[in-house]
Steps between C-alpha positions, in 0.01 A plus 500: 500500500336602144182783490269447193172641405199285527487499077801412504485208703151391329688525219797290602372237792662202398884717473402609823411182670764340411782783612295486837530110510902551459472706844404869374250674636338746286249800576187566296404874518197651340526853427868518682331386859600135551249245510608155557802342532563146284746316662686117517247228689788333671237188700259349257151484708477144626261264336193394748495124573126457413361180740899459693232421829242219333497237716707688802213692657212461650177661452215412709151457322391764698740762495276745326186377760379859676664603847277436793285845663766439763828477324394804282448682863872387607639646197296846479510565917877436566750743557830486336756690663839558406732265677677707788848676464570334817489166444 
């Protein structure tokens, strides 16, 4: 593991990057107190699947239609309680 001063590794990024993309992981102090630490990104992120459920679910036409005065009271007047260490 490599220290280097924040100048230094403005000055340098790319050199850097690339040693940390070979597996090193490097430091970045500023003023002697380290900083951050650049090191190798060993999963790439998965890309999203934009539109993998068209045509596979199904969203009634009035799914966004206001609750009833009744259904709002069963969801702000029940109790939830923690299921018991018993069971």
């Amino acid at each position: 593991m490599s220290t280097i001063n924040i100048h230094e590794a403005k000055t340098h990024l790319s050199r850097f990057v690339e040693r940390a993309a070979a597996g090193e992981e490097i430091i970045i102090a500023k003023a002697g107190k380290p900083m951050a630490k650049l090191v190798p990104l060993l999963h790439m992120p998965s890309r999203r699947n934009l539109g993998m459920f068209k045509g596979k679910l199904n969203v009634p036409d009035d799914f966004d239609t206001p609750l009833s005065d009744e259904m709002v009271g069963l969801f702000e007047n029940s109790v939830i309680e923690p299921p018991s260490e018993n069971r």
